[in-house]
C-alpha positions in Angstrom: -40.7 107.1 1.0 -43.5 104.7 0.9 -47.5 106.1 0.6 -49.3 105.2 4.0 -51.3 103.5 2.1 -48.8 101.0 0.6 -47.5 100.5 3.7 -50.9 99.1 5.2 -52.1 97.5 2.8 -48.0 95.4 2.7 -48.8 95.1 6.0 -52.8 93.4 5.9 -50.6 90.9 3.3 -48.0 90.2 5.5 -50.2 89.0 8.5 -52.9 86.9 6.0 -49.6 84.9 5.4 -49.0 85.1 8.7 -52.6 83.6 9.2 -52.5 81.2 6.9 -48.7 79.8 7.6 -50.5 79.3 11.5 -53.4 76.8 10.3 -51.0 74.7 7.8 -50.8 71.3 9.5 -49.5 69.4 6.9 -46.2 69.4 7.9 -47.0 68.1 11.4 -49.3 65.5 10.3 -46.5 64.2 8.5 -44.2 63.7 10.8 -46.9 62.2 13.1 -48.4 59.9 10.6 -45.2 58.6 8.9 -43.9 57.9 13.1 -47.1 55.9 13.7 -46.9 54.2 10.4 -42.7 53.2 10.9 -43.8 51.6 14.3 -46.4 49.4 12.6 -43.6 48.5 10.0 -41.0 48.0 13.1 -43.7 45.4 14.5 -44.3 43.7 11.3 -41.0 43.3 10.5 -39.8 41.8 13.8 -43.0 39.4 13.5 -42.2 38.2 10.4 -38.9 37.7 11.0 -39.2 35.6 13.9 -41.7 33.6 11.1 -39.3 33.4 8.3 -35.6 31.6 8.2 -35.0 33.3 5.3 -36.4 37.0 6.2 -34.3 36.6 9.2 -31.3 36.1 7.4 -31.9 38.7 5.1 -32.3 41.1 7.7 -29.4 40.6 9.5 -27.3 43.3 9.0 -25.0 43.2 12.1 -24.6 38.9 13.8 -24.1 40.1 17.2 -27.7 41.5 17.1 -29.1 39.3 14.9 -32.5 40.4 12.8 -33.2 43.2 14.8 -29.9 45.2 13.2 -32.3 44.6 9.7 -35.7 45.1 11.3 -35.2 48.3 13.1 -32.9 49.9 10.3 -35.1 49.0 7.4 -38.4 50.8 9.7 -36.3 53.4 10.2 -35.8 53.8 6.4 -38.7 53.4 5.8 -40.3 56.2 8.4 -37.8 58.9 6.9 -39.1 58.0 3.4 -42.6 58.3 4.4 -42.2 61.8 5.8 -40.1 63.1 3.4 -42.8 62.0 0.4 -45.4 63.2 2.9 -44.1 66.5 4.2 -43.5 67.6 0.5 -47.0 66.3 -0.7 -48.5 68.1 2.3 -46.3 71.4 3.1 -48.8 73.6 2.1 -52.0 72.0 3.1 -54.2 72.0 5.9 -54.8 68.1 6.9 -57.5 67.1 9.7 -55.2 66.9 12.3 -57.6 64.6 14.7 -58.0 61.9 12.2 -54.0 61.5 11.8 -53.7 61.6 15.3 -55.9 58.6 16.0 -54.7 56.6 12.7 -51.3 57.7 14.1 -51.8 56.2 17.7 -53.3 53.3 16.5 -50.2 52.4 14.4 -48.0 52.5 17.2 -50.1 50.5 19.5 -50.6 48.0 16.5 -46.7 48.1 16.3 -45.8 47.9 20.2 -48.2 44.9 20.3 -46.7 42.9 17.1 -42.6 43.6 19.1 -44.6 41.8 22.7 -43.7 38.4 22.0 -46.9 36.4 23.2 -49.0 38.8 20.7 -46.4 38.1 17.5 -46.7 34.5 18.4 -50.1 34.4 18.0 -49.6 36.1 13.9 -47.0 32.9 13.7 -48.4 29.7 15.1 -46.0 29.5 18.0 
């Protein structure tokens, strides 16, 4: 049997991880900042690939849909590399969640503003 002792001071360790695992936010600023940043890639992408023949081309992966089969796979790619490389490089820190938040946001407004057509045609000369 276990000293009384032993057993509280197992349990005083057990809820400090406890503590600690609660205020890690690393993993979730991950997943938020690498979603805000694969919108802003999804936007660039489909801008520049109204811009460029040749990008165009390249990124069409499926005819029937044209670029967009390239543009929207290759984002999405690139969003699950992103968190991977930033979920690892983060799991075990504490990041300032309120700053990744906003840089998040504006990502994906920068992003849904490059897909709205009149707003990518103003990045291309149309």
């Amino acid at each position: 049997m276990s000293h009384p002792a032993q057993l509280s001071e197992i349990n005083q360790t057990a809820d400090a991880a406890e503590h600690v695992a609660e205020h890690l936010t690393g993993p979730a600023c991950a997943a938020i900042l690498s979603a805000g940043v694969g919108c802003f890639v999804l936007g660039v992408l489909a801008v520049a690939a109204d811009a460029s023949k040749p990008l165009a081309k390249l990124l069409t992966f499926y005819r029937p849909t044209g670029p967009l089969s390239g543009v929207s796979t290759v984002a999405i790619v690139f969003w699950l590399a992103l968190w991977i490389v930033l979920a690892r490089t983060w799991r075990r820190k504490s990041v300032a969640f309120v700053p990744v938040s906003i840089a998040a946001f504006a990502l994906l407004a920068a992003g849904l503003l490059l897909t709205f057509p009149p707003i990518g045609d103003l990045f291309i000369g149309k």
